[in-house]
C-alpha positions in Angstrom: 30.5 -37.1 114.1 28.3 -35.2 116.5 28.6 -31.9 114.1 28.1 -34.0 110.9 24.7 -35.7 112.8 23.2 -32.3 113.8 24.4 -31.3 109.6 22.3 -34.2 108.5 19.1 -33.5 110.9 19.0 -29.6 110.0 19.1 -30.4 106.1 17.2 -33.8 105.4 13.7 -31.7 105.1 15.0 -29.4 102.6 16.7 -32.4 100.8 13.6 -34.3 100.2 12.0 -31.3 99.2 14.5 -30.3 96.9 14.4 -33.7 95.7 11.0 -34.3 94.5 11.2 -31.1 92.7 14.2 -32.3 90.6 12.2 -35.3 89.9 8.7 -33.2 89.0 11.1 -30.6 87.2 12.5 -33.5 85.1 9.6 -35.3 84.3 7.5 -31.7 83.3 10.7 -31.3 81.0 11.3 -34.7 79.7 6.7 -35.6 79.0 7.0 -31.5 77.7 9.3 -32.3 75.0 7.9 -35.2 73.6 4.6 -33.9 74.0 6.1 -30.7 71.3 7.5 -33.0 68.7 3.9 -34.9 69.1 2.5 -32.2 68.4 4.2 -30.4 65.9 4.0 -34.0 63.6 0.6 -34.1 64.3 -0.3 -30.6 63.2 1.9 -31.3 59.9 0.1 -34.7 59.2 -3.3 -33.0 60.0 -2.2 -29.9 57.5 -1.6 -32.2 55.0 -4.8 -34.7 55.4 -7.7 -31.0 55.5 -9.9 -30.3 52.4 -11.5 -26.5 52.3 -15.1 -27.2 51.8 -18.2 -25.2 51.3 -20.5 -25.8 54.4 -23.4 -24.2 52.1 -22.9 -27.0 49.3 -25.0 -30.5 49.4 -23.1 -33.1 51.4 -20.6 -34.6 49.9 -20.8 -38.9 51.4 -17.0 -39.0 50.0 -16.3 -36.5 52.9 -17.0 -39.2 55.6 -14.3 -39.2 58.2 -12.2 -36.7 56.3 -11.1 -33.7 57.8 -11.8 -30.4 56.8 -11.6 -26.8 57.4 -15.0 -24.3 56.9 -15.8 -21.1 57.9 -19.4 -19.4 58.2 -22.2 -17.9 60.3 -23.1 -19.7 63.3 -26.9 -21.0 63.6 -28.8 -22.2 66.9 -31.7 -23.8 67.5 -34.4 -23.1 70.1 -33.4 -19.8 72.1 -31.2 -20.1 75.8 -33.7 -18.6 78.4 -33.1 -17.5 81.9 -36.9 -16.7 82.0 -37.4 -15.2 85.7 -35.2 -12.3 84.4 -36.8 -12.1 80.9 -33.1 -13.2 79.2 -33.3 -14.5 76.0 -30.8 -15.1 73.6 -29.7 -16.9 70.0 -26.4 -18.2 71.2 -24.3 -21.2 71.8 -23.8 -20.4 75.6 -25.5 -18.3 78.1 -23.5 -17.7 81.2 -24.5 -16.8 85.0 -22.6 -15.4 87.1 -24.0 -15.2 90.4 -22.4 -13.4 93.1 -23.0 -13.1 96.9 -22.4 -9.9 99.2 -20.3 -11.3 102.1 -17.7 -11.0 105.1 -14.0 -10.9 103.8 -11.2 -11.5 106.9 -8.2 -9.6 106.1 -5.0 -9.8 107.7 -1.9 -7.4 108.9 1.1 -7.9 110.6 0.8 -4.3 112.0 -2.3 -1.6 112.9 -1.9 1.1 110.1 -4.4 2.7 111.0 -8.2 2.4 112.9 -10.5 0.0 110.4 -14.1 -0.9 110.6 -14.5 -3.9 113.1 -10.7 -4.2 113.8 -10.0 -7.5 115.9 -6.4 -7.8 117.6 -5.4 -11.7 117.8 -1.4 -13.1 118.5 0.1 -10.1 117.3 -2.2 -9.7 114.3 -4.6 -7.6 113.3 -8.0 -9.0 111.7 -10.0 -6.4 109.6 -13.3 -7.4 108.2 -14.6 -5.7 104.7 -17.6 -6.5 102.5 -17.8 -7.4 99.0 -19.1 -9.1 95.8 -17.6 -12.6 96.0 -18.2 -15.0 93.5 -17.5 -18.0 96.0 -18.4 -18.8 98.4 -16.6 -17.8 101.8 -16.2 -19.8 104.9 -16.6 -17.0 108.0 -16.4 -20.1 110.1 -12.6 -20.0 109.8 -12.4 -16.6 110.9 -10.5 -15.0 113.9 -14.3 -13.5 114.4 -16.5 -15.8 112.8 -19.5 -14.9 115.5 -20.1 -11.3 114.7 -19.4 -11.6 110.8 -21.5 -14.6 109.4 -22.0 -15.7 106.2 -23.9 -17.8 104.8 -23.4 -21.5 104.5 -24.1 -21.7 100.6 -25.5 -19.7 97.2 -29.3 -20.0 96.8 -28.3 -19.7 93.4 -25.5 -21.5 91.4 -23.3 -19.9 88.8 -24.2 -22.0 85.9 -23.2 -22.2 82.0 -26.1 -23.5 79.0 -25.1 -24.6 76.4 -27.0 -25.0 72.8 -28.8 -27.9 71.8 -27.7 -27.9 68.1 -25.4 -25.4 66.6 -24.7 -25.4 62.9 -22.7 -23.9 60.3 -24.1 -24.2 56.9 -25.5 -27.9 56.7 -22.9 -29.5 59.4 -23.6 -29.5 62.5 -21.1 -29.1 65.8 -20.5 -31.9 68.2 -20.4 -30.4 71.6 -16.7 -31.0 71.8 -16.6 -27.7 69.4 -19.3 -26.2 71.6 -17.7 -25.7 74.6 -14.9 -24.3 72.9 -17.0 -21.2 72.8 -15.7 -18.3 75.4 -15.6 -15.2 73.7 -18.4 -14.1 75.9 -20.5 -10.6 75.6 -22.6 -9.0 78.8 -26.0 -9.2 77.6 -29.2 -7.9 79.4 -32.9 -7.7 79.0 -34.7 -5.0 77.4 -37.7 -5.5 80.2 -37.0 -5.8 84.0 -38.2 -8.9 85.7 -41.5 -9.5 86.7 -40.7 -10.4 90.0 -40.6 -6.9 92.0 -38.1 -8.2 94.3 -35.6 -8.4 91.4 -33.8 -5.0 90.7 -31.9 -4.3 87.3 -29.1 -1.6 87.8 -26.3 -1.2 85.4 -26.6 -4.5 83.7 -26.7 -6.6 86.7 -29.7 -8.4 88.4 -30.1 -7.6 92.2 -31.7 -10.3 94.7 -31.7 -7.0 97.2 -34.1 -4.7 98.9 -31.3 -1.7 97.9 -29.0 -2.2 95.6 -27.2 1.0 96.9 -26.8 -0.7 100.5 -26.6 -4.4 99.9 -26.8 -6.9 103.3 -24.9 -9.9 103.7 -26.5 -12.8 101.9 -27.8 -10.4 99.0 -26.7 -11.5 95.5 -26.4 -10.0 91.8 -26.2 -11.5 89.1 -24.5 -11.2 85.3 -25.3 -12.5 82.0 -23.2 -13.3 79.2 -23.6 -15.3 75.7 -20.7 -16.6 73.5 -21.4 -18.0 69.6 -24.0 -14.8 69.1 -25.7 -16.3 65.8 -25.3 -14.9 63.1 -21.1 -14.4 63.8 -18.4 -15.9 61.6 -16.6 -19.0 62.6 -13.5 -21.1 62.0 -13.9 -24.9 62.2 -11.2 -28.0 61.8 -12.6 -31.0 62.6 -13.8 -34.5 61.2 -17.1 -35.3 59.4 -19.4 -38.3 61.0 -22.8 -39.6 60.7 -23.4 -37.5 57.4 -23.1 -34.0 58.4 -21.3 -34.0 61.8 -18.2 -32.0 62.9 -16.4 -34.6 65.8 -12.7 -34.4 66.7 -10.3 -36.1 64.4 -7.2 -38.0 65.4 -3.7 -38.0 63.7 -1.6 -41.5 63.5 -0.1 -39.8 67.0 -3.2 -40.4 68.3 -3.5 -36.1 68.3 -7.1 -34.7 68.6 -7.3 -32.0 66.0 -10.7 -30.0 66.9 -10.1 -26.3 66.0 -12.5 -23.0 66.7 -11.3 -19.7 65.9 -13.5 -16.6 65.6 -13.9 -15.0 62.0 -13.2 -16.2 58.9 -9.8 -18.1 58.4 -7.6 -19.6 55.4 -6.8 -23.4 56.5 -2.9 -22.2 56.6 -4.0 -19.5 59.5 -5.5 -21.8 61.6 -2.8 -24.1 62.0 -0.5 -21.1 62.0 -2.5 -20.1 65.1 -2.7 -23.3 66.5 0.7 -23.8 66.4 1.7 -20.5 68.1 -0.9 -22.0 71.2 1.0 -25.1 71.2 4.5 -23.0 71.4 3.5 -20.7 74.1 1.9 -23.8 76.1 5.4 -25.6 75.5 7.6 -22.5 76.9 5.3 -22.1 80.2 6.1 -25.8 81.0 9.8 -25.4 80.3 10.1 -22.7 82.6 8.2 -24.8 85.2 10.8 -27.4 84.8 13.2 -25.0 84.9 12.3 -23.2 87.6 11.8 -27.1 89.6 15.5 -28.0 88.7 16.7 -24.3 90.1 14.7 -24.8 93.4 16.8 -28.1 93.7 20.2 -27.2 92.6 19.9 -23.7 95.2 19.1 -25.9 97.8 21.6 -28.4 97.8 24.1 -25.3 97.3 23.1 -24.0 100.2 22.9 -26.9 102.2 26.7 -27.5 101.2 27.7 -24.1 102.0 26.4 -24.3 105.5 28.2 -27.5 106.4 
């Protein structure tokens, strides 16, 4: 009994463990498989229920809540501006990336070697680096956090605009198919800012007095535009109020909302579509997979043991 009560005590935390992933395993694998077949009907029913149409030809009333498949040049509105650094672009989004130089703790279970600013703490060695980071790093959780400071937050915020209208032809895009823009493209000004204290090197804005010796606290930034105008695009989606594209939804209660770069046959798009779907469907399986493994090695071992 004794033996069988100290067995019990030294494998009940690996049991629960063990456990809950057979339980997460199962239930990824069981709401996976029905989420496949969902979607596979879905994508059949939606396949069947598409019309090709013309997004250059008058609007058809008839084609209210139908969905349909176009392809054609995208067209924005009023420009996306980032005005301080003279950026100005015809797209659907304009992306910045802003990045601070700061303190990066590193650590080692041994001294390789002598590094800048080494710090020896319980058998560990802290070394201290600098860097672009494009997040924000607390140095108050360091081993060292007195002599390698950063600061608290970004003076300015990575941030993403997007279009006000973007069309294609006479139909319009609901921002649903907006966001689904990511094929972004570095893009840079032609003129340097006005602002003297802003340096352009190499396609990235410095906030700097050197851009060759940067200080903790400095901070670049890079720009970057998806939907260019004027590029060919792919859309699936459902007509509303006239000349809108909005999601559509199959009797499985499915959003069908496809964007795909360049100009595509209706059959292609699902084709692609469905290949995305597959490839989603196999990375949750061997999630599940690898859940139900972590539980059955476990157990074995916990059996062996005793």
């Amino acid at each position: 009994m004794p033996n069988t009560t100290s067995w019990l005590r030294s494998v009940w935390p690996s049991t629960v463990i063990s456990t809950v992933l057979l339980i997460l395993g199962s239930g990824l694998l069981f709401w996976n498989e029905g989420r496949s077949v969902k979607r596979n009907f879905s994508l059949m029913e939606a396949l069947n229920d598409a019309i090709t149409i013309d997004p250059n030809s008058d609007i058809d009333p008839t084609f209210s809540k139908r969905l349909v498949h176009f392809y054609g040049q995208i067209v924005t509105g009023e420009p996306l501006t980032e005005p301080e650094y003279n950026i100005q672009v015809q797209a659907v989004k304009l992306k910045r990336k802003v990045q601070m130089y700061q303190w990066v703790e590193e650590t080692i279970e041994h001294n390789y070697g002598q590094s800048i600013d080494i710090m020896d703490r319980d058998e560990r060695t802290y070394y201290y680096t600098q860097s672009w980071e494009d997040h924000l790093i607390n140095s108050r959780l360091f081993s060292s956090p007195f002599t390698h400071r950063n600061p608290e937050n970004f003076p300015i915020e990575s941030h993403v605009q997007l279009a006000e209208t973007v069309y294609i032809g006479k139909y319009e895009l609901s921002k649903d198919l907006k966001i689904k823009f990511d094929d972004f493209q570095h893009i840079s000004s032609d003129q340097r800012p006005d602002d003297p204290t802003i340096k352009l090197h190499q396609g990235f804005y410095f906030h700097s007095n050197d851009v060759f010796n940067p200080e903790i606290g400095d901070l670049r930034l890079l720009f970057s535009a998806a939907g260019m105008e004027g590029e060919y695009y792919t859309v699936v989606g459902c007509i509303e109020e006239g000349n809108k594209i909005v999601p559509y939804y199959t009797s499985y209660k499915t959003q069908i909302n496809f964007l795909f770069a360049g100009k595509l046959k209706l059959t292609e798009v699902f084709d692609r579509q469905h290949k995305t779907y597959r490839l989603e469907s196999w990375i949750s399986r061997f999630i599940g997979w690898f859940d139900e493994y972590g539980f059955y090695r476990v157990m074995l071992t916990n059996h062996i043991y005793r």
